[in-house]
C-alpha positions, 0 to 999 in steps of 0.5 A, spaced: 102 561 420 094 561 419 091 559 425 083 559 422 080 553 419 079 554 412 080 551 406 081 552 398 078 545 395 080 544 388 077 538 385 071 538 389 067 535 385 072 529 383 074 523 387 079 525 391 077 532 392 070 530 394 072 526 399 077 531 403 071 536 402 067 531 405 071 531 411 074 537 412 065 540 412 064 534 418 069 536 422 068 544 422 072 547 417 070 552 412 071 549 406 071 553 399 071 550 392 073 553 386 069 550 379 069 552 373 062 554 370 059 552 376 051 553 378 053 553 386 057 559 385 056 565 390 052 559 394 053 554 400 051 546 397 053 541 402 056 545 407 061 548 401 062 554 398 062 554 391 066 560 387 065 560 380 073 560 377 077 555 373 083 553 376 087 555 370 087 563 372 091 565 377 087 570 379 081 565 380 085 561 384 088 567 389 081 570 389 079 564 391 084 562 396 084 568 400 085 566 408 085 559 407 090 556 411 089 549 407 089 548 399 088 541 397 090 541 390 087 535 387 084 538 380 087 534 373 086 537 367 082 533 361 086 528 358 083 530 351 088 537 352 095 538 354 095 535 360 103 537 362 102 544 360 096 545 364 098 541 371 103 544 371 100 551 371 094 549 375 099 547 382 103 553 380 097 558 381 095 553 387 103 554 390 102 562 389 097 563 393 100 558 398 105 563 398 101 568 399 097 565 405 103 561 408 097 556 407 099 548 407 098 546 401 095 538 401 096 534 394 095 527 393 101 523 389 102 516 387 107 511 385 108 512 379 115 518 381 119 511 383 122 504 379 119 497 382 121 495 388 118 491 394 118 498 398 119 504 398 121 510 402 118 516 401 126 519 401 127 514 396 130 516 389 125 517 384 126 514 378 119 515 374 119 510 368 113 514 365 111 521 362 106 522 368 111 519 373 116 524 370 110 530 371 109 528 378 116 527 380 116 536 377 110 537 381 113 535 387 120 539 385 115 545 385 112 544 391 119 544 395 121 551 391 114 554 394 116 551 401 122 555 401 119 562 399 114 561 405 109 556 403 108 548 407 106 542 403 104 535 404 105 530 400 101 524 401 102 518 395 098 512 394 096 506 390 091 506 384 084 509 388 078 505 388 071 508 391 064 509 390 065 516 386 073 515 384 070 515 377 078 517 374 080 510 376 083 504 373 077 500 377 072 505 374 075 505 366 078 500 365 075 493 370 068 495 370 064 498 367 060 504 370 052 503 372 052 496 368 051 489 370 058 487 371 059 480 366 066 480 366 072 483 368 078 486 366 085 484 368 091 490 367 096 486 370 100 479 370 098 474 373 102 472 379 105 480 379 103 485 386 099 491 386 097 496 391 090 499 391 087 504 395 080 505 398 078 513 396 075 514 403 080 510 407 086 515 404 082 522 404 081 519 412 089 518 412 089 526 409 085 529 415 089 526 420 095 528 418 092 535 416 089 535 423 096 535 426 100 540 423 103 542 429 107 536 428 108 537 420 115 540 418 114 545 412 115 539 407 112 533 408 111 526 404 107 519 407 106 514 403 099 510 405 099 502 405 093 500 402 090 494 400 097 490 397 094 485 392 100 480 392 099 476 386 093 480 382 088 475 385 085 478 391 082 485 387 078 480 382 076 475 387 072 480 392 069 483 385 067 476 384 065 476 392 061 482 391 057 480 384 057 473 389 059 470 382 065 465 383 066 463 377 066 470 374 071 470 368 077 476 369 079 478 361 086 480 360 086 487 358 088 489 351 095 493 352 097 491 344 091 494 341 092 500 345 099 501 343 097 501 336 091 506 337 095 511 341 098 515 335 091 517 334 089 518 341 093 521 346 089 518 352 091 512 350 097 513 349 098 515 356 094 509 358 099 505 354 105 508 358 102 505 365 103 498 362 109 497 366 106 499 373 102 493 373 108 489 370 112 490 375 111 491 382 112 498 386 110 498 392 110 503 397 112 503 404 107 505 409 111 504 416 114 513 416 105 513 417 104 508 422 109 511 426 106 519 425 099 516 425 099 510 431 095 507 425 093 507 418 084 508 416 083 501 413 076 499 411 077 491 410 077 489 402 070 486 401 066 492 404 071 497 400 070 494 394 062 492 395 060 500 396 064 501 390 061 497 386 055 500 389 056 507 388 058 506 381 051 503 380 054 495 378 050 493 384 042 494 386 042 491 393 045 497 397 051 494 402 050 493 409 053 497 414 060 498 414 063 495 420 068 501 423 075 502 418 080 495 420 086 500 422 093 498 420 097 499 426 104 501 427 109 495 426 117 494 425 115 491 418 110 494 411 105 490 410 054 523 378 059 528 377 066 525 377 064 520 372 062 523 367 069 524 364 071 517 366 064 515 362 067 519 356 073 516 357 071 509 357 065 510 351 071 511 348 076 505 350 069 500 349 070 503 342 077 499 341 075 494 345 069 492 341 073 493 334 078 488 338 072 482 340 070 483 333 077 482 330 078 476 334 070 472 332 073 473 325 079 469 327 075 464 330 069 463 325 075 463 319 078 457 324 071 453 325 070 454 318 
């Protein structure tokens, strides 16, 4: 096992990524990035050392990741590609050279390998009820094949993310518009339905406290992160009213139908329109295997998470006030910019529907008033 602290980031300059990176830097490790096309290459920013690579060449990524004892995988490909072709070969690259170096490799999961439940286990029976849940549930299968030819892997699986740089977000495409005032926002899920959130910085803290004991870690190992639960789909939107200090500001539903009739034509709309059933129904995963690892689990109290976001995306001018220190979550017998600039595309692109959708509807209004 490699004892050094050097680390491959992949993805640093997104949202996950950028905050491990962040912390890796801050707490002493030699932390390098791999990006494709990138002006930094060959140069230290931020205390990183940048190559220029892409994550789909093998030989980039096993160049890159030379002497790490740490690969954070946190890279997607664009949504506009075939994105279950080349995440696949993006980890497998990740995982060969994390075979070759006998390094830990770190990657982020979500809820979506699993059916609704009120909690679940990370030993649970994966049931993915979409395509990406079934990818996730393939990722996670390669990453047990790579742990017994000599790799380790961590597994750290959370709600849907929220931060001020987490620009490929449901929070960042498709409830508020980045670097606008906000006027409204909209819903995807149902009233009186659950869903899980998780703060960027609070979960990338989680990720390097975890990291840091890895003499505790086994080869293979899976925490799931506990979050913000939203238990009826009214607390999210109230702190962004509390945030915007609107109380009556007006919550929209989200136009699940128009997606699914535009979807033929756009396949990113197609995978949005698979996510529907994630926020019907309730999944919620089970924090207590971490709070037992850690003690406790970073949390950053909800108003505070959500202004900073809100700011960072620029829907704020008033800068937030200092953060009071993170609210942990401790241990208990019971659960309780760069990055977006993809995510501003995807969005012109969805405001196209969405727009088409308004226009539709004040037809069908001024047809009634006449």
């Amino acid at each position: 096992m490699n004892s050094n602290r050097r680390a491959l980031v992949l993805g640093a300059s997104g949202g996950i990524g950028g905050e491990v990176a962040v912390r890796l830097v801050r707490r002493g490790w030699e932390v390098h990035a791999l990006q494709h096309r990138s002006r930094m290459a060959g140069r230290r920013g931020n205390g990183i050392y940048w190559w220029r690579g892409d994550a789909m060449q093998r030989d980039d990524v096993m160049q890159a990741a030379k002497g790490a004892s740490l690969i954070v995988h946190a890279v997607n490909p664009s949504v506009f590609q075939d994105g279950d072709t080349q995440s696949l070969s993006m980890l497998q690259h990740s995982l060969d050279a994390a075979i070759a170096g006998r390094a830990r490799l770190l990657l982020p999961g979500s809820a979506s390998n699993y059916a609704p439940s009120a909690s679940v286990a990370e030993d649970a029976p994966q049931q993915p009820q979409t395509r990406r849940g079934a990818l996730r549930v393939e990722m996670e299968r390669r990453l047990r094949d790579a742990v017994e030819q000599g790799a380790r892997a961590l597994i750290v699986r959370s709600g849907d993310h929220f931060g001020p740089h987490a620009g490929h977000s449901w929070f960042a495409q498709a409830m508020v518009e980045p670097g606008r005032a906000v006027s409204g926002v909209r819903y995807p899920g149902r009233v009186g339905i659950g869903h899980q959130w998780c703060y960027l910085p609070d979960l990338a803290e989680t990720m390097l406290r975890l990291v840091e004991q890895e003499e505790r870690l086994d080869a293979y190992e899976r925490f799931h992160v506990g979050g913000h639960w939203d238990a009826d789909g009214s607390a999210m939107t109230a702190a962004i009213a509390r945030a915007l200090g609107r109380a009556g500001l007006r919550v929209k539903r989200f136009p699940w139908a128009l997606l699914r009739m535009s979807s033929p034509l756009l396949p990113m709309f197609r995978d949005i329109a698979e996510q529907r059933r994630l926020w019907m129904e309730p999944v919620r995963l089970d924090n207590r295997r971490l709070l037992g690892f850690l003690g406790e689990e970073p949390r950053t109290d909800l108003d505070t998470a959500v202004r900073e976001t809100l700011y960072g995306m620029g829907c704020l001018r008033t800068a937030p006030l200092p953060q009071p220190a993170p609210v942990v979550a401790r241990a208990t017998p019971t659960p309780e910019q760069l990055p977006f600039e993809l995510a501003l595309l995807e969005r012109k692109l969805l405001d196209r529907v969405l727009q088409d959708h308004a226009a539709q509807q004040h037809g069908e209004e001024l047809a009634i008033a006449a």
